[in-house]
C-alpha positions in Angstrom: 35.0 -50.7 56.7 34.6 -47.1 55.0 33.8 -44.5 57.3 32.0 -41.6 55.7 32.9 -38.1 56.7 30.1 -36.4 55.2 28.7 -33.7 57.9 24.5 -33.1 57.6 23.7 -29.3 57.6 23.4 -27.9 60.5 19.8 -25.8 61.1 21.7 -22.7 61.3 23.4 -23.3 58.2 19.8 -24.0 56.7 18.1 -20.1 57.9 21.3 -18.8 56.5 20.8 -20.4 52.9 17.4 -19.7 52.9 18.4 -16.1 53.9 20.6 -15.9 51.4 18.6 -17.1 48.6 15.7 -14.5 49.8 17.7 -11.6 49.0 18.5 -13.0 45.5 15.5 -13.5 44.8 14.2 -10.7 45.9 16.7 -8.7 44.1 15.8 -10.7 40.8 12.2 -10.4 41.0 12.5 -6.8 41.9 14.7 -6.3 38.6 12.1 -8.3 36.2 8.8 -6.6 37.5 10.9 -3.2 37.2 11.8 -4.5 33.5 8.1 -5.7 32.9 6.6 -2.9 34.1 9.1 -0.6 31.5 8.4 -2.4 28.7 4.4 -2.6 29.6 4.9 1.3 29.6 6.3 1.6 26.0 3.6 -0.7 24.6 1.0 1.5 26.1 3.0 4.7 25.3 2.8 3.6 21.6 -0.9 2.2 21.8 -1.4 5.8 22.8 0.6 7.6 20.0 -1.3 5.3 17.4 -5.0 6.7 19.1 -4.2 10.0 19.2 -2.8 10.0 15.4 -5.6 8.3 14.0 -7.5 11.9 15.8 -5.1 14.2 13.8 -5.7 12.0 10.9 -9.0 12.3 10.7 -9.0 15.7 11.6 -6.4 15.9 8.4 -8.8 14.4 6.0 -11.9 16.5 7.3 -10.0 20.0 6.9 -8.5 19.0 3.7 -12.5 18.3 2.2 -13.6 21.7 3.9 -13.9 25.3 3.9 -14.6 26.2 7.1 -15.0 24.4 10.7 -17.8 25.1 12.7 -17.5 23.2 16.3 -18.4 25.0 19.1 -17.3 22.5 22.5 -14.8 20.5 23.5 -16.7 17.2 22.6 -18.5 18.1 19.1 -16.4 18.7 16.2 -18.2 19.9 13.2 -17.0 20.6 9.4 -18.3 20.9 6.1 -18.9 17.2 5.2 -17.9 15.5 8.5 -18.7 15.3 12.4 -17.2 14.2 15.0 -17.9 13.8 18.9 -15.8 13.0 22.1 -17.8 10.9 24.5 -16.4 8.5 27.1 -13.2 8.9 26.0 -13.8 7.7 22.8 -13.8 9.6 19.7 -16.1 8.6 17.0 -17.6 9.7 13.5 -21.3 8.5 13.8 -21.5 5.5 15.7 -18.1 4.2 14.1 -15.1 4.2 16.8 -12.0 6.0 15.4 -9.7 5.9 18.5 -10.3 5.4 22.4 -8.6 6.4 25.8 -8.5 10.2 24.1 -8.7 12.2 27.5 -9.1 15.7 25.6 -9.0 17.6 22.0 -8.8 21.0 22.2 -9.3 22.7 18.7 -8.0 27.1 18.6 -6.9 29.0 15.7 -2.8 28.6 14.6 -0.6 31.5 15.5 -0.4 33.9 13.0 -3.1 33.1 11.2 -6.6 34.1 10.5 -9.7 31.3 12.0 -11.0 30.9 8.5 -7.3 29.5 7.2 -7.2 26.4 9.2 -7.2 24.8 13.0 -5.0 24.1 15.4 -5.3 20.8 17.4 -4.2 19.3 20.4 -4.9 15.5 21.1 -4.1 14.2 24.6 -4.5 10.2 25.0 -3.9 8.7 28.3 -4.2 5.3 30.3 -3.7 5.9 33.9 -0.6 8.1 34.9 0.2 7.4 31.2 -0.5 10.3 28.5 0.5 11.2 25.1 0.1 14.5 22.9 -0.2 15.4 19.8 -0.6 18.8 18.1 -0.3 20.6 14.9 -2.3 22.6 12.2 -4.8 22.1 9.5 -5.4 24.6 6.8 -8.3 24.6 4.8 -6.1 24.1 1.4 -8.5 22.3 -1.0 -6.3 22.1 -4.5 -3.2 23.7 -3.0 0.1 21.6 -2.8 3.4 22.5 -1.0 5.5 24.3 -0.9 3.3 27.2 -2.2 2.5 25.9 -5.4 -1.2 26.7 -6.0 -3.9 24.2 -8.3 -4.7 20.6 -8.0 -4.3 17.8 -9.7 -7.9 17.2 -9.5 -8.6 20.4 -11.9 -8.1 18.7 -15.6 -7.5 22.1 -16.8 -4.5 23.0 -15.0 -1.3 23.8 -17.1 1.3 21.1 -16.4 4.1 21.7 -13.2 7.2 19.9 -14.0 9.3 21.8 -11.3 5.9 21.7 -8.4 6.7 19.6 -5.7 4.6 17.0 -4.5 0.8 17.8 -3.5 -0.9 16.5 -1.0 -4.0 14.7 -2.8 -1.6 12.9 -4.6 -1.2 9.7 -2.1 0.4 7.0 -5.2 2.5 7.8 -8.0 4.8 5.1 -10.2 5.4 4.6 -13.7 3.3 1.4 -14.1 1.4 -0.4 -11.5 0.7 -4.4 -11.1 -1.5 -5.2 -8.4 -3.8 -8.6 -8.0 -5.2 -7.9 -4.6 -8.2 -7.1 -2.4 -8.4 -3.7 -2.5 -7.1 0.3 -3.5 -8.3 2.7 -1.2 -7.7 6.5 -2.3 -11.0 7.8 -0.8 -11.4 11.5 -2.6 -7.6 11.5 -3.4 -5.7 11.0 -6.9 -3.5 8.2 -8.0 -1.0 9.0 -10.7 0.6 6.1 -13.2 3.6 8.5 -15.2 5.0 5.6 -17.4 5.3 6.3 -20.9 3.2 5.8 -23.6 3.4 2.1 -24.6 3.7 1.1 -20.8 1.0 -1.5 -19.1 -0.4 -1.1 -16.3 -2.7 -4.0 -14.4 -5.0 -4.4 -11.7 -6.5 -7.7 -11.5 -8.0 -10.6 -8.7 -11.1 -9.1 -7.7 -9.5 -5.6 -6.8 -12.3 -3.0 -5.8 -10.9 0.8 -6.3 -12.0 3.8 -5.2 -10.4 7.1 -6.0 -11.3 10.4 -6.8 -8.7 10.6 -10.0 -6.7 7.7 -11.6 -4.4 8.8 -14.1 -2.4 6.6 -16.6 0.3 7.7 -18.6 0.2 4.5 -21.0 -2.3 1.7 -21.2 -5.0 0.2 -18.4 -5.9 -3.0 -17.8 -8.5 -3.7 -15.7 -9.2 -7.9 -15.9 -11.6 -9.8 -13.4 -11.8 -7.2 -10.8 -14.6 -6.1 -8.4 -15.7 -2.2 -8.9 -14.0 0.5 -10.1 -15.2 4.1 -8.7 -13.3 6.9 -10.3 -12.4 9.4 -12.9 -10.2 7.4 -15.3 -7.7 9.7 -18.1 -5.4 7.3 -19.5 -2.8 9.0 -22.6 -2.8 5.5 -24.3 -5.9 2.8 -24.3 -7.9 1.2 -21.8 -9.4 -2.7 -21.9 -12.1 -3.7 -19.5 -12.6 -7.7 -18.4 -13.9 -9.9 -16.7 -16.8 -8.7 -14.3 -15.2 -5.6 -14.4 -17.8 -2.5 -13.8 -16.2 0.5 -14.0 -18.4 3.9 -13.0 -17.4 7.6 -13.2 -16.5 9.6 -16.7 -13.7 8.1 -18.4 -11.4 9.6 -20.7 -9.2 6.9 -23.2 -6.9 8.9 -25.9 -6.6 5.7 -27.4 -8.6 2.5 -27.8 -11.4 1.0 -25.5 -12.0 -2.8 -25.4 -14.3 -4.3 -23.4 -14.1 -7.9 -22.9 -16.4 -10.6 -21.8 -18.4 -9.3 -18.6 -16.6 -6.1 -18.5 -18.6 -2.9 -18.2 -19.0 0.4 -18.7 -21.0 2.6 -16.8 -20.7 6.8 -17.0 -19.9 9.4 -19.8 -17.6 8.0 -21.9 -14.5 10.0 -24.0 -12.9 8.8 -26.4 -9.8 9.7 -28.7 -9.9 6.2 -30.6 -12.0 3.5 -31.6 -14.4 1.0 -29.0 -14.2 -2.9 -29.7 -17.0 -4.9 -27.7 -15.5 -8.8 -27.5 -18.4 -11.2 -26.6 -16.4 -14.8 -25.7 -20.0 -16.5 -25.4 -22.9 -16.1 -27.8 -25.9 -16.6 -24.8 -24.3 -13.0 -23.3 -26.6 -10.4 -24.5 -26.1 -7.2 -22.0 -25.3 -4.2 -23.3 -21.6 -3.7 -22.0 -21.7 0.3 -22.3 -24.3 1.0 -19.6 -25.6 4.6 -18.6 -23.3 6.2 -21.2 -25.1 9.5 -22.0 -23.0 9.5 -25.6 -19.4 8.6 -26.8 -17.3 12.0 -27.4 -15.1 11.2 -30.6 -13.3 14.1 -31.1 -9.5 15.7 -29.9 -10.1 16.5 -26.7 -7.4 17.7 -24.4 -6.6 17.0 -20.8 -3.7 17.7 -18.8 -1.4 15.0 -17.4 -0.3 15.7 -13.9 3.6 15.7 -14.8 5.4 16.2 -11.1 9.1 16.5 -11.3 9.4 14.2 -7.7 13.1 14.6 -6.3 14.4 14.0 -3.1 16.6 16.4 -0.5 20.4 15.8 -0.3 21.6 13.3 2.2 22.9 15.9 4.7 19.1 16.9 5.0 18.1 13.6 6.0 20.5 13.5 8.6 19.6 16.5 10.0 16.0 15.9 10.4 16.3 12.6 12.0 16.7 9.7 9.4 18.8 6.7 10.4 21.4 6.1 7.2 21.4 2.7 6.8 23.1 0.9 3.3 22.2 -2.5 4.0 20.9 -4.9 1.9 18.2 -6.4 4.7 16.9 -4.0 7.5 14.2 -5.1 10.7 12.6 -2.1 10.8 10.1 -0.8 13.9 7.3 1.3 14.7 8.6 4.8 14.3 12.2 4.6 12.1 12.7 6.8 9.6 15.4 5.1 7.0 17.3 6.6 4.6 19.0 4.0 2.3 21.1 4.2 -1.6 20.8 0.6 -2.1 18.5 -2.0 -2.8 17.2 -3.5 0.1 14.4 -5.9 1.8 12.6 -4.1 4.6 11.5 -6.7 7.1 8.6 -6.9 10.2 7.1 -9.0 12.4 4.3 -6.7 14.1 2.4 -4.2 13.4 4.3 -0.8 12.0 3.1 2.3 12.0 4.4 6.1 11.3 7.5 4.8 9.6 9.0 6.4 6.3 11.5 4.1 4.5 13.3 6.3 1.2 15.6 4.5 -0.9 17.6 7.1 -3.3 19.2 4.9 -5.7 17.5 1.6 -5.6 14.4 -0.5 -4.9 12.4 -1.5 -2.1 10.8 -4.4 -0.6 8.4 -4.8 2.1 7.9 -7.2 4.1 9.6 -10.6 3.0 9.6 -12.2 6.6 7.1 -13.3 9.2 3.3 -13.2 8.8 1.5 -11.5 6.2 -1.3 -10.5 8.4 0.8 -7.3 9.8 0.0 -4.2 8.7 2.7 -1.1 7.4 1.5 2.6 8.1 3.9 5.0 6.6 5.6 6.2 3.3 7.6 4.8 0.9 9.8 6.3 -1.4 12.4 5.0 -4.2 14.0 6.3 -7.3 13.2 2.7 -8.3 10.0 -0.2 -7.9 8.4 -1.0 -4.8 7.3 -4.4 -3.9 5.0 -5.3 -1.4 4.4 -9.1 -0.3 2.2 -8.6 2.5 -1.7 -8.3 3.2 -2.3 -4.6 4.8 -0.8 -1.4 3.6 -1.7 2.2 4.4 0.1 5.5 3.9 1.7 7.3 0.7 3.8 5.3 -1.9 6.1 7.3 -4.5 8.1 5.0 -6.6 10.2 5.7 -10.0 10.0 2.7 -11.4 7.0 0.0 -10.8 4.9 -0.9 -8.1 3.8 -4.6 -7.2 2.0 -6.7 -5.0 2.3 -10.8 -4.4 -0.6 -11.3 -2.4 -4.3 -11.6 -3.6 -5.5 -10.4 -0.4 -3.2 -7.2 -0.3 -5.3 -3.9 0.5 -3.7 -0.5 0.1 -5.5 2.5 2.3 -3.5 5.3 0.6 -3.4 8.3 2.9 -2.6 12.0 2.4 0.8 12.6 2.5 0.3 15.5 5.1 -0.4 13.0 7.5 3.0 11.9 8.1 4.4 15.2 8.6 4.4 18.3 10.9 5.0 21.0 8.4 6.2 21.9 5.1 9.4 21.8 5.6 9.2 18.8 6.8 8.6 16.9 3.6 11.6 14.7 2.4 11.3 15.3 -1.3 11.2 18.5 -3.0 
């Protein structure tokens, strides 16, 4: 018979596993909540940095509008065309929530210059022992553009600036544009199309636009698209489809057609001749509504023709830009890229305050993950941009074309000064 020499633990052996086994534990769950907590921190830390932008960017928009600012507390904030309060820690325009857990704004005068040039403000966000600031200055520079160069692109009269650098109401420029998607949101800024003459440019799938100034250098197509608020110059011609109402003055150099159920609503200047295309006999409205008279005649505007360039790559370095040359980058809230290559920019959150330049090659955004996440920030390429997501806001400069897959995208398109601190700041020249 097999006698087994196994030995049963002892009790004492027993307390001192269970000791043992304590302090592990204890060591381990120590070193988790420590990590949980950290990373509970940076989330909160960048909840906070997104509240107390969205502040300074509504601040931004307000002073750029204005000619003067007028709040008197720390809680009312008053300019020309806009108001804003501080109450509960919430900071609102009207009854509309822009940001919350804002602790403080304090609004002075910038050093060194006079209280009717601009403001200076100071945005504190907090949660618990958490806080985040933000500060810079606002000048009341309504038509100006950097880097001292004075006029607008909004002033059809101004003489042509091939050597300006880029202004700040200018939040989209390309060569030719093909969107089908939701929405183009300029608000009172310009877009500028700077193709060449026999270039097309489309919006389509039941885009709504709004814009103070859309400029095409080449032709415009506008097919089965919600409305279209705007002044429209295009060098070339313009056609109108498809439940298409387009309202503000419009200036075509060339041809105007107006298809089907497109329409036509504002002063009307034209350069060439107007076609109206009826598809259906039963369709009887007058396509050209609440056009006080058609101008046939050589009138002149000027084209908004920016030389854009960017800095050398040492510059880039300098001020903080990651030079990466590869072909598929993950990119997170906050990283500023510098690339020469093609390459596929990649997310799977939410990105904000990120500015992605390719020098010598294309970009595209967002080719990965869901299509619900939203890029703030600016892109800039010698070449096109794509775009396969839903939600875009911020500044796009391209060289070549830009495009959109989705036919949900929106594009919020932001002043440019939003992005950066100061002047000299800018990455292009």
């Amino acid at each position: 018979m097999i006698k087994s020499r196994k030995k049963a633990i002892t009790l004492i052996e027993l307390i001192i596993v269970i000791g043992i086994l304590g302090v592990v534990m204890g060591t381990t769950s120590t070193f988790f909540l420590s990590n949980y907590k950290s990373l509970n921190n940076v989330e909160d830390k960048a909840d906070l940095q997104h509240a107390a932008q969205s502040v300074i960017n509504a601040f931004s928009n307000a002073t750029l509008n204005s000619t003067s600012y007028s709040g008197d507390s720390s809680s009312i904030f008053k300019f020309d065309k806009n108001s804003f309060k501080l109450e509960n820690n919430e900071f609102k325009e009207g009854t509309r929530i822009i940001a919350s857990n804002i602790k403080s704004i304090v609004v002075s005068v910038p050093e060194g210059s006079d209280e009717d040039d601009g403001i200076k403000v100071t945005v504190i966000a907090g949660m618990g022992d958490i806080t985040e600031t933000i500060e810079t200055s606002l000048y009341f520079r309504m038509g100006i553009s950097f880097s001292g160069v004075s006029g607008s692109i909004d002033d059809t009269q101004q003489e042509s600036q091939e050597n300006s650098s880029l202004p700040e109401n200018l939040v989209f420029y390309s060569t030719a544009m093909s969107f089908n998607g939701k929405q183009i949101d300029a608000g009172s800024n310009s877009i500028v199309i700077n193709g060449d003459l026999y270039s097309t440019s489309i919006i389509s799938g039941g885009t709504e636009v709004k814009a103070s100034k859309i400029y095409v250098k080449g032709n415009l197509e506008l097919n089965n698209n919600k409305k279209f608020y705007g002044t429209v110059y295009t060098e070339n011609n313009l056609s109108i489809s498809g439940g298409k109402y387009l309202f503000g003055e419009t200036y075509v150099k060339g041809n105007l057609i107006i298809n089907n159920n497109g329409y036509l609503d504002g002063d009307l200047h034209l350069g060439g001749s107007a076609t109206i295309n009826y598809s259906n006999s039963t369709i009887t409205n007058n396509r050209l509504q609440n056009v006080s008279g058609i101008v046939d005649k050589n009138y002149q505007f000027n084209f908004p023709d920016y030389k854009i360039e960017l800095k050398d790559e040492s510059w880039y370095v300098s001020n903080g830009y990651t030079i990466n040359n590869s072909s598929s980058i993950n990119i997170s809230y906050g990283d500023k890229i510098y690339s020469k290559v093609d390459c596929s920019f990649t997310y799977n959150k939410d990105i904000s305050d990120s500015i992605i330049i390719v020098s010598e090659g294309n970009i595209t955004l967002g080719t990965n993950g869901n299509s619900d996440k939203e890029f703030k920030g600016v892109l800039i390429a010698k070449k096109n941009i794509k775009f396969t997501k839903k939600k875009f806001e911020g500044v796009i400069i391209s060289g070549g074309t830009f495009s959109t897959i989705d036919g949900d995208t929106t594009l919020k398109l932001n002043n440019i000064s939003n992005y950066f601190d100061a002047n000299n700041k800018i990455p292009v020249n």
